[in-house]
Structures are given as C-alpha cells and as structure tokens.
C-alpha positions in Angstrom: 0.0 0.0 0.0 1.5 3.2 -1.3 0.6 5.9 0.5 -1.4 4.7 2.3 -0.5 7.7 5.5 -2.6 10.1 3.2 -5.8 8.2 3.0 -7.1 9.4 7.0 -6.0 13.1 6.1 -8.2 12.8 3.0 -11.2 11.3 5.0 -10.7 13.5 8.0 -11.2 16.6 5.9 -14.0 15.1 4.1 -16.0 14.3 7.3 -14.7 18.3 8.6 -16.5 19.4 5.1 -19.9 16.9 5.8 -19.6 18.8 8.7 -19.4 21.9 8.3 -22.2 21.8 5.1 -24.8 20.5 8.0 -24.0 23.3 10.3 -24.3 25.6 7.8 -27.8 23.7 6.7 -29.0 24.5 10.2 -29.4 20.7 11.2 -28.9 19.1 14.8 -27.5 15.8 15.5 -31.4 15.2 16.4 -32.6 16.4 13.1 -34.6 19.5 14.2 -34.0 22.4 12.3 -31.2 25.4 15.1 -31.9 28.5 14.9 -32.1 30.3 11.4 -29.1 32.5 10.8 -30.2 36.1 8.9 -28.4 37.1 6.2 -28.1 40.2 4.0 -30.6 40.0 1.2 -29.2 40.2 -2.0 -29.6 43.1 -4.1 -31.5 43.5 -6.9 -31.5 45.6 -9.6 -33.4 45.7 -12.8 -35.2 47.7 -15.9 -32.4 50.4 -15.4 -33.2 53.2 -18.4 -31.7 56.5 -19.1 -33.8 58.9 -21.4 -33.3 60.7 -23.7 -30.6 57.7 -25.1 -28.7 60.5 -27.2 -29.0 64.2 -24.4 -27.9 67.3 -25.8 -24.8 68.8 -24.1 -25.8 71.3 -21.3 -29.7 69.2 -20.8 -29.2 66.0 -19.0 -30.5 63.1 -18.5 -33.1 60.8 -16.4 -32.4 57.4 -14.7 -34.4 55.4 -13.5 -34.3 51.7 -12.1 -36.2 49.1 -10.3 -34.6 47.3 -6.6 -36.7 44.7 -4.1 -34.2 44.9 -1.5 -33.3 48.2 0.8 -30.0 49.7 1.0 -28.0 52.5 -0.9 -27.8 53.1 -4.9 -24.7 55.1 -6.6 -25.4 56.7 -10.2 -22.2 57.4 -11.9 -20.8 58.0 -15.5 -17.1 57.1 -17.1 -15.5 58.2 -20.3 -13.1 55.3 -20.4 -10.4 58.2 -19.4 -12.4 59.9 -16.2 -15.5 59.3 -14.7 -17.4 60.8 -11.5 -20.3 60.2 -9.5 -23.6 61.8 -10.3 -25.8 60.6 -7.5 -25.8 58.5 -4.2 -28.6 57.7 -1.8 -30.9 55.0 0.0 -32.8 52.8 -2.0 -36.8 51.6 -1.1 -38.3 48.9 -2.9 -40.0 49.5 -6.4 -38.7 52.0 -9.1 -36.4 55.2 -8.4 -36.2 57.6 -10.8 -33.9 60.7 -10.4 -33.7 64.3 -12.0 -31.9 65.4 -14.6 -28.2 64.5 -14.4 -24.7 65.0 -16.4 -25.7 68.5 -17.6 -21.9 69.7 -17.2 -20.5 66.8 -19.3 -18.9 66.9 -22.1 -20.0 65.5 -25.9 -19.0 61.7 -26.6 -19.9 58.4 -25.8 -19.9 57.4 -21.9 -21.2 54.8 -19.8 -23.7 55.6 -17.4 -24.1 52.6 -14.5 -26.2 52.0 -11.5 -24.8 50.0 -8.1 -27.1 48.7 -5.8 -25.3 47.5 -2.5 -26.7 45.8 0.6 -24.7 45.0 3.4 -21.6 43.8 1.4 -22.5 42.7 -1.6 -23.2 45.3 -4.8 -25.1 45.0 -7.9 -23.8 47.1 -11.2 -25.5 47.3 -14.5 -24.1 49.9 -17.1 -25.6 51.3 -20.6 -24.0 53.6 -22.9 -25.1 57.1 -24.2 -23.5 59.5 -26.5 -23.9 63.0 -25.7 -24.6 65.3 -28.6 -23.0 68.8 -29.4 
C-alpha cells in the first residue's frame, strides 16, 4: 500500500466538510431544524433606463431603475479616461427615478451605470449614451 499515510488526512477533511455543510444547513444531531441564521438579502436591480438615449450637451438626463431589496444606490458616469459620481442615496423597494443628471458633461460616448449595495454585496448594470453637441 502506497501511500497509504494520506488516506485518514483525506477522509478527515472530508468528514470536517460533511460537517461543516450540516451546520451551515442549520441541522442538529437530532434532526430538528437550530436556529435560522439572517443574512443580508441580495440586491437587486433591474429595468435600469436613461432617457433621452442620445441628451444634448448642457440638458441632462433621467435614470431610472427598479430594486426589491433596501439599502443604498450610486449613479455614476465614465468616459473610459475619467469618470465621477452623479448621485448617491438610499434605496426603497420599487422604481427610483432621479432628476436630470450630467448637464456639465462633455459631448462623446460614456457609460452611465447604477450600483445597488446591501450589506456587502453590490449589484452594477451599465448602458451607454453619447452626448450630442
């Protein structure tokens, strides 16, 4: 038998893992179901627009998204060279819709994106639009 001092490493790890995937099921020894352990809901983030799709220089534009879950939104643009952020704040369920943004920026194409965060995980979903002269 080659080997044969790695084989009860191997298995002792595997039982650690069996272990560890009950625990983290929420199962007793007894089969009854511990105590539920709360975690952050994932965010969501969905039917993000911007309109107009092509905003003259100096006029803006609108976003607007949908989220289920509570916690804080960012609204920011990049060029590819710079980018900044346009608008931050806490999110409620069901569809947000902001102002006009971007008035100061520049003609070209940029890439307007929304990040939903809760707790410590983030959401991002980008679209372009060219700004016109």
């Amino acid at each position: 038998m080659r080997n044969a001092s790695h084989r009860p490493g191997r298995n002792r790890s595997v039982a650690l893992a069996c272990a560890a995937a009950i625990a983290a099921a929420g199962l007793t020894q007894t089969g009854a179901v511990a105590s539920p352990v709360h975690a952050a809901a994932a965010p969501s983030l969905s039917q993000v627009t911007v309109t107009p799709d092509n905003p003259h220089k100096g006029h803006g534009f609108k976003v607007s998204f949908k989220t289920k879950a509570g916690g804080t939104y960012e609204i920011f643009y990049s060029t590819g060279q710079s980018g900044d952020l346009l608008k931050s704040g806490k999110t409620v369920t069901g569809t947000i819709s902001t102002k006009r943004l971007g008035k100061k920026i520049h003609p070209g194409k940029i890439m307007v994106g929304v990040r939903v965060t809760v707790g410590k995980k983030a959401k991002t979903v980008t679209k372009p639009v060219t700004i016109r002269k």
